[in-house]
C-alpha positions as a Python dict, from the first residue, in 0.01 Angstrom:
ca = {
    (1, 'X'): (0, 0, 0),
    (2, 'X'): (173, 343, -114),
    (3, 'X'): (143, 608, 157),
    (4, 'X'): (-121, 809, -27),
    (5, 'X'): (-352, 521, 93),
    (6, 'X'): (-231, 436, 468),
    (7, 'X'): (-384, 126, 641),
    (8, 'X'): (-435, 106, 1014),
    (9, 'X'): (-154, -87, 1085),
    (10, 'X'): (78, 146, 942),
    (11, 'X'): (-136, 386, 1143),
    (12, 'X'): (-114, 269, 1421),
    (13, 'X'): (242, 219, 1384),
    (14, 'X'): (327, 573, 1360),
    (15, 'X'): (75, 697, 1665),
    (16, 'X'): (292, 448, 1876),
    (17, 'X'): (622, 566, 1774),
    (18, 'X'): (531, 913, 1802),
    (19, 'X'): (578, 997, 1394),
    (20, 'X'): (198, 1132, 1448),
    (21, 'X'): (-71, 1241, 1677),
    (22, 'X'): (-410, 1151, 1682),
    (23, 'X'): (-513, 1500, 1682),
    (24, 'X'): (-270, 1558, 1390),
    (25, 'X'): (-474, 1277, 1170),
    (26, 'X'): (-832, 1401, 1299),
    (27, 'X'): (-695, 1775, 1130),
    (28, 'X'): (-545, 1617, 824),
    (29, 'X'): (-909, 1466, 792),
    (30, 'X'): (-1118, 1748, 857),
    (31, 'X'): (-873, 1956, 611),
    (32, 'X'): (-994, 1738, 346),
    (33, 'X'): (-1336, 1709, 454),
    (34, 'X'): (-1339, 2100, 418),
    (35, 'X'): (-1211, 2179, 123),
    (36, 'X'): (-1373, 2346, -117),
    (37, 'X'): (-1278, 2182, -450),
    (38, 'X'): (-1320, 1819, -304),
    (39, 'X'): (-1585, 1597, -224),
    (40, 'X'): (-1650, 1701, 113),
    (41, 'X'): (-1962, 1824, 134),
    (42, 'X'): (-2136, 1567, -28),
    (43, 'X'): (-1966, 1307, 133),
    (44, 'X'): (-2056, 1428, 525),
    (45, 'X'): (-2420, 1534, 617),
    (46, 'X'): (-2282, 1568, 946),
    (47, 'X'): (-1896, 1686, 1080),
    (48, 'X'): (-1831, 1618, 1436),
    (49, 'X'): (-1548, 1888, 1442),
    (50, 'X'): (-1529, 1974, 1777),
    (51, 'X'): (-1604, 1639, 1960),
    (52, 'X'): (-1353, 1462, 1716),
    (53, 'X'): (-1089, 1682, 1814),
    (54, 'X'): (-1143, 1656, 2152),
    (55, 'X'): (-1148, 1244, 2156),
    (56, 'X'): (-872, 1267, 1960),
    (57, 'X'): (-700, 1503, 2193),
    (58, 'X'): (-846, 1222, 2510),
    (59, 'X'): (-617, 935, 2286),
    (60, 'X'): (-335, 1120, 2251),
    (61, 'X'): (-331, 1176, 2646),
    (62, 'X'): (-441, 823, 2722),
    (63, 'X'): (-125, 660, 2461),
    (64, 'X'): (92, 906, 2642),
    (65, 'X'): (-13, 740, 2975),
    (66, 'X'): (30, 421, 2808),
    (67, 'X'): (-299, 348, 2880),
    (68, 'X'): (-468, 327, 2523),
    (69, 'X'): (-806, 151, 2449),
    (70, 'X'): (-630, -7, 2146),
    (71, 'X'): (-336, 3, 1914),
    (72, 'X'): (-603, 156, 1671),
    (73, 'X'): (-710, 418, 1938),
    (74, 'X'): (-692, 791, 1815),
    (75, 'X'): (-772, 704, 1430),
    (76, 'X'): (-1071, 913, 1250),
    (77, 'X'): (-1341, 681, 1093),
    (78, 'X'): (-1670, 740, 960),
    (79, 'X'): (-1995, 672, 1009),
    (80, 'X'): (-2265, 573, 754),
    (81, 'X'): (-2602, 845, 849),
    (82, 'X'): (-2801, 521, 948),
    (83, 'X'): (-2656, 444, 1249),
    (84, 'X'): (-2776, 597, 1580),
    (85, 'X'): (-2473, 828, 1734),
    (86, 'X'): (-2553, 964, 2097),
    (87, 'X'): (-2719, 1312, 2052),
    (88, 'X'): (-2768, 1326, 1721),
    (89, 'X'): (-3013, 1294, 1459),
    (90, 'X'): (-3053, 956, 1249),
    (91, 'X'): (-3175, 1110, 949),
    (92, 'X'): (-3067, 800, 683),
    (93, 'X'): (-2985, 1026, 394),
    (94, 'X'): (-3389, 1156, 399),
    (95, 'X'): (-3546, 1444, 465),
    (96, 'X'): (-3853, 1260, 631),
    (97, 'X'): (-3613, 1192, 966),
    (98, 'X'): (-3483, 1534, 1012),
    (99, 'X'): (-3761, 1670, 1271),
    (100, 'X'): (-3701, 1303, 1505),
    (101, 'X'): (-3555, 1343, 1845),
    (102, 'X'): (-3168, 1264, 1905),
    (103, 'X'): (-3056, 899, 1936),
    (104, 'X'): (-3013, 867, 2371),
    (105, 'X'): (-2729, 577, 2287),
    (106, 'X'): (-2490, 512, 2058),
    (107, 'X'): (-2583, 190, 1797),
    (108, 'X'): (-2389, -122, 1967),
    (109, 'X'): (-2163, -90, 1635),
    (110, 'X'): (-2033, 214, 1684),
    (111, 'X'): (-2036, 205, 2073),
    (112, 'X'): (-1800, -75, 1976),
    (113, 'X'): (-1566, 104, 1767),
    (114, 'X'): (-1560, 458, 1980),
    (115, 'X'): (-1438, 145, 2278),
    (116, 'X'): (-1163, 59, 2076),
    (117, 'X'): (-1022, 398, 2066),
    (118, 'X'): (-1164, 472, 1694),
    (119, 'X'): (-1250, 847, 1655),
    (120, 'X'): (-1597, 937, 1493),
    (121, 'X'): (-1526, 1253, 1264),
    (122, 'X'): (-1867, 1233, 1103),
    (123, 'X'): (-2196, 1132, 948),
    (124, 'X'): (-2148, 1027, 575),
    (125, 'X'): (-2419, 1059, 308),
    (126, 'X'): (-2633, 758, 179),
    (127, 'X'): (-2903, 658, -65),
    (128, 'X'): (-3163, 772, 101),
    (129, 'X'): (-3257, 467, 343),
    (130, 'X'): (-3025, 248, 215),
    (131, 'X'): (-3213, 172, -132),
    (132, 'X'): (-3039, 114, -411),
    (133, 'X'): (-2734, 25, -530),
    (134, 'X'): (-2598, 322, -736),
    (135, 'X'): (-2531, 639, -441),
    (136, 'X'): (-2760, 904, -594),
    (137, 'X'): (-2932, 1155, -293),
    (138, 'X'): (-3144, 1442, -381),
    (139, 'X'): (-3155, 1599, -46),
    (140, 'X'): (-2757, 1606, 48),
    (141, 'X'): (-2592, 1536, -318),
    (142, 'X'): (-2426, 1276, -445),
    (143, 'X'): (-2054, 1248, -393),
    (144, 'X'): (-1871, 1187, -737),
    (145, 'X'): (-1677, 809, -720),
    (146, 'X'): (-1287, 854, -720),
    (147, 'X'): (-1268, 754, -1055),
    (148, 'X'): (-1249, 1046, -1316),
    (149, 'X'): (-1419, 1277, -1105),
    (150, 'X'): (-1396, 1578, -1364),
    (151, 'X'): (-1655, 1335, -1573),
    (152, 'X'): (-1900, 1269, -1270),
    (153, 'X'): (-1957, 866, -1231),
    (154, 'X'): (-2191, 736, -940),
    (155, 'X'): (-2023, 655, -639),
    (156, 'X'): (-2204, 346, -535),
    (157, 'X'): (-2473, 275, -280),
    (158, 'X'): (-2625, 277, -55),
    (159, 'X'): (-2261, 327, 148),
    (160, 'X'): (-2187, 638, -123),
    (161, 'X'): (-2028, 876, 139),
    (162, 'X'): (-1867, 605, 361),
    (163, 'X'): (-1673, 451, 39),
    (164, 'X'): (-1603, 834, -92),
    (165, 'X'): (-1453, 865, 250),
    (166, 'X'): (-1171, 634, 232),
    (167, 'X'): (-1074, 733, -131),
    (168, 'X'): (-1021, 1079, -13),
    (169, 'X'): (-839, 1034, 306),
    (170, 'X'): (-1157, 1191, 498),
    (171, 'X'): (-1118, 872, 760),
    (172, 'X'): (-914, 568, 756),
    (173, 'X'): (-1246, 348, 833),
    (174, 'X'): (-1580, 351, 779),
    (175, 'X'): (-1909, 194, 911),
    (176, 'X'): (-2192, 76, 618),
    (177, 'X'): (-2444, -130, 589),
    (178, 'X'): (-2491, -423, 362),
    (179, 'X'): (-2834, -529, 239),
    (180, 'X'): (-2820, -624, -121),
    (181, 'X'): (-2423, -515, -172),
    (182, 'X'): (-2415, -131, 29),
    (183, 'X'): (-2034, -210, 143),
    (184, 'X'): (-1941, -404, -163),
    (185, 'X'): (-2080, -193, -458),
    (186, 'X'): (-1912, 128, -345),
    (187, 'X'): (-1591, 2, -247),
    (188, 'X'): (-1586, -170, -653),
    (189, 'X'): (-1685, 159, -723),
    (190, 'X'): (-1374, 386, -559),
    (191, 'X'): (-1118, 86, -580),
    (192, 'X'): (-1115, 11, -226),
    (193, 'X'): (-1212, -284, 16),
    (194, 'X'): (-1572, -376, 136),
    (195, 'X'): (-1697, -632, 353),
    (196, 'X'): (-2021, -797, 438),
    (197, 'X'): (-2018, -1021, 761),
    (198, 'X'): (-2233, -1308, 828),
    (199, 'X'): (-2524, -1145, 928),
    (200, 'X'): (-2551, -1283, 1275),
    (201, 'X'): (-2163, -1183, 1439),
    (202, 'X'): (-2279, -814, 1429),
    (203, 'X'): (-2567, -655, 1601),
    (204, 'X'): (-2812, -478, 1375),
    (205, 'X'): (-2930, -250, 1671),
    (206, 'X'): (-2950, 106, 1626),
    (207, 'X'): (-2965, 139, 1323),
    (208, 'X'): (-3241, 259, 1036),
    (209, 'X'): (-3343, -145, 867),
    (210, 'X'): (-3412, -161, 506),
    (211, 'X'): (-3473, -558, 524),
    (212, 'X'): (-3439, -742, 883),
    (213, 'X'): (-3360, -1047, 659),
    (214, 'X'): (-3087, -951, 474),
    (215, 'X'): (-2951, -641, 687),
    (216, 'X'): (-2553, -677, 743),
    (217, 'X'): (-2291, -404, 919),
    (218, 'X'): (-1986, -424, 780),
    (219, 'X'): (-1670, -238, 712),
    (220, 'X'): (-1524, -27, 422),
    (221, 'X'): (-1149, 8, 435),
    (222, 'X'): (-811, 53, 200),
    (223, 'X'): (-695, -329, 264),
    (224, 'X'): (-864, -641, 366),
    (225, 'X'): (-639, -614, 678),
    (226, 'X'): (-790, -288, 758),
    (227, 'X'): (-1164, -462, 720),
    (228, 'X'): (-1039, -765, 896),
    (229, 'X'): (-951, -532, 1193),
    (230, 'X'): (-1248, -354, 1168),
    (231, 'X'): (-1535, -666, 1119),
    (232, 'X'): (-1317, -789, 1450),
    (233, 'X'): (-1422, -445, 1676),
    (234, 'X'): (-1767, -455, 1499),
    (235, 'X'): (-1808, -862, 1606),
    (236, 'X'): (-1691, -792, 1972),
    (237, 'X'): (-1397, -1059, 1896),
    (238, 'X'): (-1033, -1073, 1962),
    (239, 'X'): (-815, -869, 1665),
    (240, 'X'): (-603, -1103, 1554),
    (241, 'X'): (-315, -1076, 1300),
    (242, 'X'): (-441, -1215, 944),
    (243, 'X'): (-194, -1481, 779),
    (244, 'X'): (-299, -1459, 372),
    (245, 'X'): (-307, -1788, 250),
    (246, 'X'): (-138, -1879, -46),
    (247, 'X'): (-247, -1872, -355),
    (248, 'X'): (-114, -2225, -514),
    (249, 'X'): (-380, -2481, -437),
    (250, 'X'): (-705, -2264, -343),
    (251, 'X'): (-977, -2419, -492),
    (252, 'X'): (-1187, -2136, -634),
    (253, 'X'): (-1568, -2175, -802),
    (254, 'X'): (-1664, -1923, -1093),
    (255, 'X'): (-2038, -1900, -1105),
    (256, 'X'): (-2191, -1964, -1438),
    (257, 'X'): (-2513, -1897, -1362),
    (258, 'X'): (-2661, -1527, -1345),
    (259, 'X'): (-2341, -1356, -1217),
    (260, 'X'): (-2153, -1375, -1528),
    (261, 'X'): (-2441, -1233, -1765),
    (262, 'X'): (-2468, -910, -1954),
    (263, 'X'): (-2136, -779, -1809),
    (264, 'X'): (-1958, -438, -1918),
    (265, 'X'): (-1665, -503, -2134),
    (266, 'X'): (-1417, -341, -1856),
    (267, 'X'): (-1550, -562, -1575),
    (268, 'X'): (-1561, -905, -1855),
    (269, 'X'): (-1180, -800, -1911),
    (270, 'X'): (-1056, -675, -1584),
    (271, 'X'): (-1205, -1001, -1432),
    (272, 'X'): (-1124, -1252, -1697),
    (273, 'X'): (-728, -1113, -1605),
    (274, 'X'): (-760, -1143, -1246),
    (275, 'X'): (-865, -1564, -1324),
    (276, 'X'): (-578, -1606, -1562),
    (277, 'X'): (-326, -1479, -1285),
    (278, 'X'): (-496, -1677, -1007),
    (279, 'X'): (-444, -1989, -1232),
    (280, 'X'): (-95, -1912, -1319),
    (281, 'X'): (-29, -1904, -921),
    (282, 'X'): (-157, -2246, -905),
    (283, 'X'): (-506, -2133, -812),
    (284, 'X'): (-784, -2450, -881),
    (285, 'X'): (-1004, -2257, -1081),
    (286, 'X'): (-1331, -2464, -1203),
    (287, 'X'): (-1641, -2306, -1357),
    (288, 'X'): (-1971, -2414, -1205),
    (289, 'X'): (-2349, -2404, -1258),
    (290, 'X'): (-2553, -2286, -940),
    (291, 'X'): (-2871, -2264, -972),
    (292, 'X'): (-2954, -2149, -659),
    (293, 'X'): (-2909, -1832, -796),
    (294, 'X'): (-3182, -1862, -1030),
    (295, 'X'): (-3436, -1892, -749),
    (296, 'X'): (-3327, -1545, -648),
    (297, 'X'): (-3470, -1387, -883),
    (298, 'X'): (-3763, -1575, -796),
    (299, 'X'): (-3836, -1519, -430),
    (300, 'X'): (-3768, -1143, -521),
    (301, 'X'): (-3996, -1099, -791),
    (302, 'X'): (-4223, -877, -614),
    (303, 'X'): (-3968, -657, -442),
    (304, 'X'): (-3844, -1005, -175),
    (305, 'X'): (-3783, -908, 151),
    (306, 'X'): (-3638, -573, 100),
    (307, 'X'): (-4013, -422, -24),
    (308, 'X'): (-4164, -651, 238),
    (309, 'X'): (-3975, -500, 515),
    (310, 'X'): (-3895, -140, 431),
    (311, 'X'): (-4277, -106, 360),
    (312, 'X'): (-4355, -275, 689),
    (313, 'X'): (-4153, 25, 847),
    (314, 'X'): (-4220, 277, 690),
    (315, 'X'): (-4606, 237, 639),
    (316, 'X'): (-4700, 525, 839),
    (317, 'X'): (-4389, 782, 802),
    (318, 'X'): (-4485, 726, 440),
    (319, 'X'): (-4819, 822, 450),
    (320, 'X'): (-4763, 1138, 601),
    (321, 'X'): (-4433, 1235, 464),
    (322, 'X'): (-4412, 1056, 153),
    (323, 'X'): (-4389, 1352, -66),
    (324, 'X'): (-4060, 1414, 95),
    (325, 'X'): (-3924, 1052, -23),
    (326, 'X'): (-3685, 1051, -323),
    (327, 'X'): (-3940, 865, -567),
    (328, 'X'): (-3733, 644, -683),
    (329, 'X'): (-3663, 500, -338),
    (330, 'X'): (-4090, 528, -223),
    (331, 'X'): (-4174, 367, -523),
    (332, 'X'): (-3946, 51, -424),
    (333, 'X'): (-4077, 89, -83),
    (334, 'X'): (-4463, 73, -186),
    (335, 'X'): (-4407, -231, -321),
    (336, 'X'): (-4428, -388, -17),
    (337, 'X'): (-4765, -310, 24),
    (338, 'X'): (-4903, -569, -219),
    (339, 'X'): (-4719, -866, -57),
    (340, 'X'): (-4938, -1077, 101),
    (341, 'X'): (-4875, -1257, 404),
    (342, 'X'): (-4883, -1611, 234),
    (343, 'X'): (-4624, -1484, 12),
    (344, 'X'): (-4383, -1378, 296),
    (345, 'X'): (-4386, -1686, 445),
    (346, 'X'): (-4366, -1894, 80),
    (347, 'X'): (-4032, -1597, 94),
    (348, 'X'): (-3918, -1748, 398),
    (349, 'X'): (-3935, -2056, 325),
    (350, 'X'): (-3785, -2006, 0),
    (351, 'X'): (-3478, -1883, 143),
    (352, 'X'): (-3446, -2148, 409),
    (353, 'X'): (-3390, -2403, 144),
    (354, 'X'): (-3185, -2167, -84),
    (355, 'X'): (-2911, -2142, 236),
    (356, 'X'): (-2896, -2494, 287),
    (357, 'X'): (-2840, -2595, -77),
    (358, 'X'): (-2592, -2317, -159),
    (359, 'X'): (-2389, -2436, 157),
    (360, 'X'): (-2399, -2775, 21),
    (361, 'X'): (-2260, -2640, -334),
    (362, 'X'): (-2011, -2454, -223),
    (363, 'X'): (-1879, -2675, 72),
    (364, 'X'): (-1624, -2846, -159),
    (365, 'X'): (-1446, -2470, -265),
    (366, 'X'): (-1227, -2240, -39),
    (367, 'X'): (-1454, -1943, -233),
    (368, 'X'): (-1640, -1832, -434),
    (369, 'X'): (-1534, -1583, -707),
    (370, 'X'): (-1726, -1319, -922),
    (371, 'X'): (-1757, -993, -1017),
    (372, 'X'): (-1871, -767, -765),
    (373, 'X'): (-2076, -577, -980),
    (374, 'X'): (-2168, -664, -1397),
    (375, 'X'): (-2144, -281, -1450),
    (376, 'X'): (-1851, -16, -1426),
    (377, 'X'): (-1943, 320, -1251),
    (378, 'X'): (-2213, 465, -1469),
    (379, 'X'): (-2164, 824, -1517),
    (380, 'X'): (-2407, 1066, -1308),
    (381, 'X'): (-2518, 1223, -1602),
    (382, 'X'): (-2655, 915, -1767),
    (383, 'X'): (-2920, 821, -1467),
    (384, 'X'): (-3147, 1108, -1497),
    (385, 'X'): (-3355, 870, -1724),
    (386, 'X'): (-3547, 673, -1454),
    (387, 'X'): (-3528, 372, -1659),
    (388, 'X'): (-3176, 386, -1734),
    (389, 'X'): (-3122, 439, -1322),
    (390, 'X'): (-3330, 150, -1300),
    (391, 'X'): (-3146, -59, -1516),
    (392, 'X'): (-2814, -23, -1371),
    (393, 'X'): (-2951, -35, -1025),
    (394, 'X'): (-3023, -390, -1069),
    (395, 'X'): (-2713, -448, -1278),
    (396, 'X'): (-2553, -316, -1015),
    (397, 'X'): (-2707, -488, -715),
    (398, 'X'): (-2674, -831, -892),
    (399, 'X'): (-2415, -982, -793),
    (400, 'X'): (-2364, -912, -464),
    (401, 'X'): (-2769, -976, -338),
    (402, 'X'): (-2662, -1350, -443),
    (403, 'X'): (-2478, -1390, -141),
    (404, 'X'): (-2693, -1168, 130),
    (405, 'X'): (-2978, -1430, -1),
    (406, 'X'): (-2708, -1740, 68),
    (407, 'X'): (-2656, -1594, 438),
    (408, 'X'): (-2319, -1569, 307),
    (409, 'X'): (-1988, -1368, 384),
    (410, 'X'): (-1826, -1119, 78),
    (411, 'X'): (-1559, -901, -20),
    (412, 'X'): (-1502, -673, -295),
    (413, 'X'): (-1112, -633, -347),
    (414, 'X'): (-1014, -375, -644),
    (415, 'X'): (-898, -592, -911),
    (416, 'X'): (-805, -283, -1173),
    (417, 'X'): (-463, -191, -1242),
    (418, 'X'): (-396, 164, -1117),
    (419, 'X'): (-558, 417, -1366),
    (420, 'X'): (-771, 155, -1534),
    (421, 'X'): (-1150, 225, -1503),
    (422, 'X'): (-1266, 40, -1153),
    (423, 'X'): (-1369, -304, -1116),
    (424, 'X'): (-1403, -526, -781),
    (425, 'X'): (-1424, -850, -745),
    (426, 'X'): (-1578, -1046, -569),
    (427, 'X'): (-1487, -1351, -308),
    (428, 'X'): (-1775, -1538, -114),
    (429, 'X'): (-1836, -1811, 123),
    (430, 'X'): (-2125, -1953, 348),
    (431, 'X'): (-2199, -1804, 694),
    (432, 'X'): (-1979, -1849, 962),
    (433, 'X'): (-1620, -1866, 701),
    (434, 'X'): (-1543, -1492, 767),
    (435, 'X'): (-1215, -1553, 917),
    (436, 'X'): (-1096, -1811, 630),
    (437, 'X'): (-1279, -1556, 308),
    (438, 'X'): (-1060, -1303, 532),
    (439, 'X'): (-736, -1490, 488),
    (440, 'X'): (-821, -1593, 98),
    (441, 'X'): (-877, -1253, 29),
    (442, 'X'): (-549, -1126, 203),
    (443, 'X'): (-370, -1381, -12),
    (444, 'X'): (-526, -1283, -332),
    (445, 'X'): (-541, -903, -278),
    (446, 'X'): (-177, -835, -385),
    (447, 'X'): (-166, -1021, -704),
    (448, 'X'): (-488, -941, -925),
    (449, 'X'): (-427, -581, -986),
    (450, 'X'): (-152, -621, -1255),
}
């Protein structure tokens, strides 16, 4: 990792030796975060300036007294506008929230992370509750993806301003959310790192749902180290130090079904390279059919659980502040409102056999391995059509709502060479393989990008 791109190792590195201050990196971050020719403003909805300089000033006294929280303590990350922060508003990127009283307690998540010494600069902008895959928000703006940003491409959602964030050195971690591919999709998106836990090592407490069923926190980060570090704090478990595997004798299983389909010519390309190289490091690389992800589309042909569920939330903030909604996101949401009870359960029920038989598929692979997303960045410009946003929504989305269906684990590692337009891919396993998918990843990450 070059230094324009520090991890939190190397962070923490220099905060013990003294070659920075906490307060030093909370500055360098709010620098950024302020300045007027960046990204700034669209990333943040809200800067905690003056509280993050005065944790970071608590860290720098509490290292001095050798009496740190962590090794991480004293770093700036952010956090994604869904999550409840003591005193504050939740507003989830919407305009509807914005009169509701101040969370009394920070969300277990980032009570979690403030315990391990991690400094919380700020609130960072979202699809407006959390749905859809492609980062555009009326209300706050839309942060412009690290990629060509004189040409305006999406930044990916619903994480937008939490992936926007780490590209721009405005934190060093942040906090999203992962429903149908929020941590994944913008971290393909900026050519950076984004996880999605097994759903049930991280509390989903105090924070805004979009779908109970498929709801994951997860991290965003520059390496998988980074995430590994984070997902650890996040999980309440030990931080351990990761060990990549090697490469020579994974046994790797390309999807053929769905995931592969209809794919941009960069991301066909970009990931077709990244396979070659795998093989040519002795990677086991085998081509299957799984047709579990055909019933996907299936259980979710009404809106699945994500209508269901948003609609079952939002029924009566809807009704009498609907015409505050971004459209495009109450539109999604009032399809919930047709699903039938029968048809939740048959959705249930559905699912229950599509996690047991994808577990039994994949069982014989260390991973599996597709591209995060079928579609490059589409530029900003090119999604005021509401069909053509809807189209690349879903292409979007894809991918990645494969595995939060499976009850899986996933990360997005940039597989682009430096310059080249960005592509992620994708790594996956069953629930409960988080620490192994960590250790594939780690192994892979350094030798895909060319």
């Amino acid at each position: 990792m070059s230094a324009a791109r520090p991890t939190l190792v190397s962070l923490a590195d220099d905060l013990a030796s003294g070659r920075t201050t906490s307060r030093k990196l909370v500055e360098e971050c709010l620098t950024r975060i302020a300045d007027p020719d960046g990204e700034g403003q669209r990333t943040f909805i809200h800067v905690d300036k003056d509280a993050a300089l005065a944790a970071a000033d608590a860290m720098d006294g509490l290292r001095k007294a050798n009496a740190a929280p962590s090794r991480f303590a004293g770093i700036p990350v952010s956090v994604k506008d869904l999550f409840d922060i003591k005193g504050q508003v939740t507003r989830a990127g919407s305009r509807a929230l914005e009169d509701s009283a101040p969370a009394d307690a920070d969300a277990p998540v980032v009570a979690r992370l403030r315990r391990a010494g991690f400094v919380v600069i700020g609130r960072t902008n979202m699809t407006e509750f959390a749905y859809s895959g492609i980062g555009i928000n009326p209300h706050y703006g839309t942060p412009k993806s690290a990629w060509k940003r004189e040409v305006g491409h999406v930044p990916g959602g619903s994480s937008s301003g939490a992936a926007v964030s780490i590209a721009d050195r405005m934190a060093y971690g942040a906090l999203g959310t992962d429903t149908g591919g929020s941590c994944r999709i913008p971290a393909a998106f900026n050519g950076i790192v984004g996880y999605k836990p097994t759903q049930r090592r991280v509390p989903l407490d105090g924070g805004v749902p979009l779908s109970t069923t498929l709801d994951s926190f997860g991290p965003l980060a520059n390496t998988v180290e980074c995430c590994a570090i984070l997902d650890a704090v996040l999980a309440d478990e030990p931080i351990k130090p990761l060990q990549p595997r090697a490469v020579k004798g994974l046994r790797l299983a390309v999807p053929t079904t769905v995931v592969l389909d209809q794919l941009d010519a960069e991301v066909a390309q970009t990931f077709d390279r990244a396979l070659e190289t795998l093989s040519k490091l002795g990677a086991l690389v085998e081509r299957i059919e799984f047709p579990e992800f055909l019933d996907v589309g299936i259980i979710g042909m009404k809106g699945g659980f994500a209508a269901a569920e948003s609609y079952a939330w939002h029924r009566f903030l809807i009704t009498s502040k609907g015409d505050v909604y971004d459209p495009r996101v109450s539109v999604r949401i009032m399809r919930g409102e047709a699903i039938t009870v029968p048809e939740y359960i048959e959705m249930l029920a559905g699912r229950r056999s599509l996690v047991a038989r994808a577990a039994a598929r994949i069982a014989p692979y260390d991973a599996l391995v597709m591209p995060t997303t079928a579609n490059a960045p589409p530029r900003i410009a090119d999604l005021a059509n509401d069909e053509a946003f809807g189209r690349e929504n879903i292409r979007a989305l894809r991918n990645c709502t494969m595995i939060n269906m499976m009850d899986g684990c996933a990360i997005s590692l940039p597989a682009h060479p430096a310059g080249e337009v960005p592509v992620g891919l994708m790594l996956a396993q069953s629930g409960g393989q988080d620490r192994k998918l960590f250790e594939i990843a780690a192994g892979i990450e350094g030798v895909i990008r060319g």
